[in-house]
C-alpha positions in Angstrom: 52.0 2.1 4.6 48.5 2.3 6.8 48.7 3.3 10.2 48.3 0.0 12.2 44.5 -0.4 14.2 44.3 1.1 17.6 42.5 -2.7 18.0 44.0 -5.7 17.9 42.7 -8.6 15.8 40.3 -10.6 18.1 38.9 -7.3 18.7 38.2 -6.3 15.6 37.4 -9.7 14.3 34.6 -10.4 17.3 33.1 -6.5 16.0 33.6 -7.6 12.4 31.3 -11.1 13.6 28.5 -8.6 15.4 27.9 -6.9 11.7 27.8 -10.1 10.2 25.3 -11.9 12.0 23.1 -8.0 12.0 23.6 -8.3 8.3 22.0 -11.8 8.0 19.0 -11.0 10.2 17.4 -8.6 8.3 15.6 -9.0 5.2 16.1 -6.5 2.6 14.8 -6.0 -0.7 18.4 -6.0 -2.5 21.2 -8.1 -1.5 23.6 -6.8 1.2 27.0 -8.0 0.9 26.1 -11.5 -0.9 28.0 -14.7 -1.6 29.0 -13.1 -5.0 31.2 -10.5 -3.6 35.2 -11.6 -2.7 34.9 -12.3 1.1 37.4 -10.3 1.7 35.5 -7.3 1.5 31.8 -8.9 2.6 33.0 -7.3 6.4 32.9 -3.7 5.4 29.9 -3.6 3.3 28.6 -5.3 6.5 29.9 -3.3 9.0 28.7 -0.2 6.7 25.2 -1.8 6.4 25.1 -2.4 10.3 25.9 1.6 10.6 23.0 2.1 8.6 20.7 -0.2 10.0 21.1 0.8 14.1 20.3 4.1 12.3 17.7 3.2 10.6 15.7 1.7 13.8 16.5 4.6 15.7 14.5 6.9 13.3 11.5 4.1 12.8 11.6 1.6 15.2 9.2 1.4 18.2 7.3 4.2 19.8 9.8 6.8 21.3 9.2 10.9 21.1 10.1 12.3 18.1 13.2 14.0 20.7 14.4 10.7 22.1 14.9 9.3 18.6 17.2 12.6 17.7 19.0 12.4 20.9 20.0 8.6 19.7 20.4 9.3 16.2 22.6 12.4 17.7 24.8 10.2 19.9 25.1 7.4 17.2 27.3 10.2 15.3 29.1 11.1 18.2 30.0 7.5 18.2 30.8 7.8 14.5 32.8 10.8 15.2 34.9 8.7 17.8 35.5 6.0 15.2 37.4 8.5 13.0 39.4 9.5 15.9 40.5 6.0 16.9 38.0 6.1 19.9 35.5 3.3 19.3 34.0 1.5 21.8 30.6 -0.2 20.3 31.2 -3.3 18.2 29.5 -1.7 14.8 32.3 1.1 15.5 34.8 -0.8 16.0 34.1 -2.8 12.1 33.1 0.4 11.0 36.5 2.5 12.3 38.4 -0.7 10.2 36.4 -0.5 7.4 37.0 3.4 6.7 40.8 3.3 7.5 41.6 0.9 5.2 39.4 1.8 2.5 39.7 6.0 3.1 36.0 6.8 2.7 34.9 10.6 3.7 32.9 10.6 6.6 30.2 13.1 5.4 29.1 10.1 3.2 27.8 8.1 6.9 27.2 11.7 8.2 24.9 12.5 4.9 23.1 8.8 5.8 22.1 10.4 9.6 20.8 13.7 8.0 18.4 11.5 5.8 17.3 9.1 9.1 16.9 12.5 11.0 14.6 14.0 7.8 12.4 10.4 8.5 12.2 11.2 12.2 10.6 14.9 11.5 9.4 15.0 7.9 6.4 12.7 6.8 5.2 14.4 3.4 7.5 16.1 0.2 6.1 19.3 -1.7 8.3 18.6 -4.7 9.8 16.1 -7.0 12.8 17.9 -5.9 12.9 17.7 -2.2 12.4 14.0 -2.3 15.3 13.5 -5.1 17.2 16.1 -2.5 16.4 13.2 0.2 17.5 10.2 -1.9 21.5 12.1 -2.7 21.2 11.7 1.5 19.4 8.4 1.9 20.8 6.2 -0.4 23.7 7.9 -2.9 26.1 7.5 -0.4 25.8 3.8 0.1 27.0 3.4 -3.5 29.8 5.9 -3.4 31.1 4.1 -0.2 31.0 0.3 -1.6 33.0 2.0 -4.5 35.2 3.4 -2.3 35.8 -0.5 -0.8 36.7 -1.9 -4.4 39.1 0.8 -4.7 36.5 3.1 -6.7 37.4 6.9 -6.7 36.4 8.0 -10.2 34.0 11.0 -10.5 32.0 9.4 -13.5 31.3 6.4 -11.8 30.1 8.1 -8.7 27.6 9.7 -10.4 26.3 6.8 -12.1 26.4 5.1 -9.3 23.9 8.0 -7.8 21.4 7.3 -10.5 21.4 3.5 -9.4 20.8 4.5 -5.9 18.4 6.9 -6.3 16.5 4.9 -8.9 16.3 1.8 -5.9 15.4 4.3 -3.1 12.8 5.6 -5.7 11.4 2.1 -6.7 11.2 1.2 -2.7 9.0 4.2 -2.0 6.7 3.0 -4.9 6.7 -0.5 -4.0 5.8 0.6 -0.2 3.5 3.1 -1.0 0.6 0.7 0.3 2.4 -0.4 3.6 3.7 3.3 4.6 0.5 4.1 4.8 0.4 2.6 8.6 3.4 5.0 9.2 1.4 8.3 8.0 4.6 8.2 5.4 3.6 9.3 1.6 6.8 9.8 -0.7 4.0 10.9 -3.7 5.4 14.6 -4.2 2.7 17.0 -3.5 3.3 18.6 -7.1 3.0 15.3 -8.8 0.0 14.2 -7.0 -1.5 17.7 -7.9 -0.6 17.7 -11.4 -2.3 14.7 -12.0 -5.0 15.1 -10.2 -5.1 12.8 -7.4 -5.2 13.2 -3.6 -3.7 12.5 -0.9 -7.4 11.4 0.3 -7.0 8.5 -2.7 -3.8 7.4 -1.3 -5.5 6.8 2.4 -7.9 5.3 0.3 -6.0 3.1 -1.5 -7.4 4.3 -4.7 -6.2 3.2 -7.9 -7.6 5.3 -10.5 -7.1 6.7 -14.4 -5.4 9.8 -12.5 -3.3 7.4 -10.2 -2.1 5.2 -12.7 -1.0 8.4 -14.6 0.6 9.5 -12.0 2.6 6.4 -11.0 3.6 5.7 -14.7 4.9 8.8 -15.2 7.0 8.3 -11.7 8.1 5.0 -12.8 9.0 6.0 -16.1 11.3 9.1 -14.6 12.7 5.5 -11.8 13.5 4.0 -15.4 15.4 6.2 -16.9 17.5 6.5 -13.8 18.2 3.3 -13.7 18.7 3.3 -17.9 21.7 6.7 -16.7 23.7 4.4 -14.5 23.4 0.6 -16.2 26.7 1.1 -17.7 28.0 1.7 -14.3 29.0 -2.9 -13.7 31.0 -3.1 -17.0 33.2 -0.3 -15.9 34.2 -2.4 -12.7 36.1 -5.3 -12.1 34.2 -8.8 -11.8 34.8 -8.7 -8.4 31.8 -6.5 -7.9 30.5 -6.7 -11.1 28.1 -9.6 -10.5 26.6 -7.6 -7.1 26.0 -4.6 -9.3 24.1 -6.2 -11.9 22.1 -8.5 -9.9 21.0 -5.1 -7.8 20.6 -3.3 -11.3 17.8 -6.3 -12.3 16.8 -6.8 -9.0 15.8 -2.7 -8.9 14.7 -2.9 -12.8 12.6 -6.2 -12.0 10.3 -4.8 -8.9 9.5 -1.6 -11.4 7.8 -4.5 -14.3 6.1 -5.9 -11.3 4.5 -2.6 -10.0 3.6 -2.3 -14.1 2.2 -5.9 -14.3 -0.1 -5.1 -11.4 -1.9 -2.4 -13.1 0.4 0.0 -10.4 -1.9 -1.3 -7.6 0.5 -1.3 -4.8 -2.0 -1.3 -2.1 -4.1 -5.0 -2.8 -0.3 -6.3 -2.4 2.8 -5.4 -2.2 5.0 -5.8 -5.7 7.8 -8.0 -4.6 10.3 -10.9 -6.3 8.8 -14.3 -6.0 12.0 -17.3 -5.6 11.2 -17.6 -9.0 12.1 -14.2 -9.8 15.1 -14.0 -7.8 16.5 -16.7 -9.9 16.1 -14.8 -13.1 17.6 -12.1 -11.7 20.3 -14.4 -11.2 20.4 -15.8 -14.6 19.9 -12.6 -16.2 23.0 -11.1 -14.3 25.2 -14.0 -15.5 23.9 -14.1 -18.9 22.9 -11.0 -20.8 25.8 -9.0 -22.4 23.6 -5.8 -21.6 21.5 -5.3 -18.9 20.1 -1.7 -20.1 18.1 -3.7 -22.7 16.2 -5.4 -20.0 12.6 -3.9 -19.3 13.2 -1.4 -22.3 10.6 -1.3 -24.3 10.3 -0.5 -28.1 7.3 1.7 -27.6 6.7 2.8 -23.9 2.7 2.5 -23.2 0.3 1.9 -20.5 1.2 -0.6 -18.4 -2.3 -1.5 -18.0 -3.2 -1.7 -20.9 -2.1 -5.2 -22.1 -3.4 -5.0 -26.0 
């Protein structure tokens, strides 16, 4: 039987309210917590998701020292620390001290999250395919493995297909924003890439779009594919409760990597994105096709640009 909340239920409930409302003020590329899931467990994706987000702003938001956005980041996992120890006092703690008692997730999962957000504060540029896939198991893996966790998820083989998703979406993000992190001195093009195909980090201030850069970002995408190709299994092994979600993110993920392709990998004119229209397939598609691997597969990979 659960040990019962050191809160009591207008407590909790008012905390649970805070997340909501933070939830449904941000846009985000992917849904967070959507209609589709039982509303019964929208709160702790929420309250997860308003964790994150606090997070997040501390690492990027506004124009504090590198050192005061540490300290904060720092003291956000003190206060994270306090939630596991039935001391919460903030209303995202509060959710979030509910939301990992009653579904028993590991708190290096939220403490992996604020090693990522700390790597954003100090580290602007990646050497290696390998460091950056290194950030991604911190930055977005354990979102999945936690929203498992909350639909009663513990199983080793979905975890890991899970991490493909994740990693695959935090890939396709940096792609998609390779144009916009510009203003942010950010580049997520790993050094070793970059230099095996031949294009510079002076093309990328540029906004260059090249032979060299389309190789590059074909072969980039093509690895993002087959990431997402390792965990499209992962919705069928769930119940419907979540299945819907997963899929939906699965296309939604699968669908921004055709529109970086359809635009010749230009990411810097505009940014790929989902029109209303597109949203609505992704809809239809989740509801519809008996297997979403087969979406966006080709029978012949070529050129993207090259539309003969």
């Amino acid at each position: 039987m659960p040990e019962p909340s050191p809160y009591n239920a207008r407590h909790a409930d008012a905390a649970f309210e805070y997340c909501a409302k933070m939830t449904a003020a941000h846009y985000e590329n992917f849904p967070v917590a959507s209609l589709f899931l039982p509303a019964e467990k929208r709160p702790y994706i929420q309250a997860v998701y308003a964790f994150s987000r606090h997070a997040d702003d501390f690492a990027d938001e506004g124009d504090l020292p590198d050192a005061d956005r540490l300290a904060l980041l720092d003291d956000w996992e003190n206060r994270l620390d306090g939630a596991y120890n039935g001391e919460a006092d903030h209303p995202v703690f509060i959710a979030l001290a509910e939301t990992v008692r009653k579904n028993r997730i590991p708190k290096e999962y939220l403490t992996s999250l604020l090693s990522a957000f700390r790597q954003d504060v100090v580290k602007s540029r990646y050497a290696t395919l390998d460091e950056l896939l290194d950030y991604c198991t911190r930055s977005a893996n354990p979102v999945g493995r936690i929203v498992l966790h909350i639909f009663g998820h513990r199983e080793e083989d979905l975890g890991k297909m899970s991490d493909c998703v994740c990693t695959a979406l935090q890939l396709t993000n940096f792609w998609q924003d390779l144009g916009t992190d510009r203003e942010r001195d950010r580049l997520y093009l790993p050094a070793d890439e970059m230099e095996r195909f031949g294009y510079s980090e002076r093309g990328w201030r540029a906004g260059l779009v090249d032979d060299r850069f389309r190789e590059l970002m074909c072969s980039l995408v093509g690895m993002t594919r087959d990431l997402f190709d390792a965990g499209a299994a992962l919705p069928d092994r769930v119940e419907r409760d979540i299945l819907l979600e997963l899929r939906f993110v699965w296309l939604g993920g699968m669908s921004i990597l055709r529109e970086i392709e359809k635009s010749g990998y230009d990411v810097f004119t505009r940014r790929p994105a989902l029109t209303r229209t597109g949203k609505i397939m992704v809809v239809a598609r989740g509801f519809l096709m008996k297997d979403i691997s087969r979406f966006g597969r080709p029978k012949k990979r070529k050129k993207a640009w090259d539309l003969t």
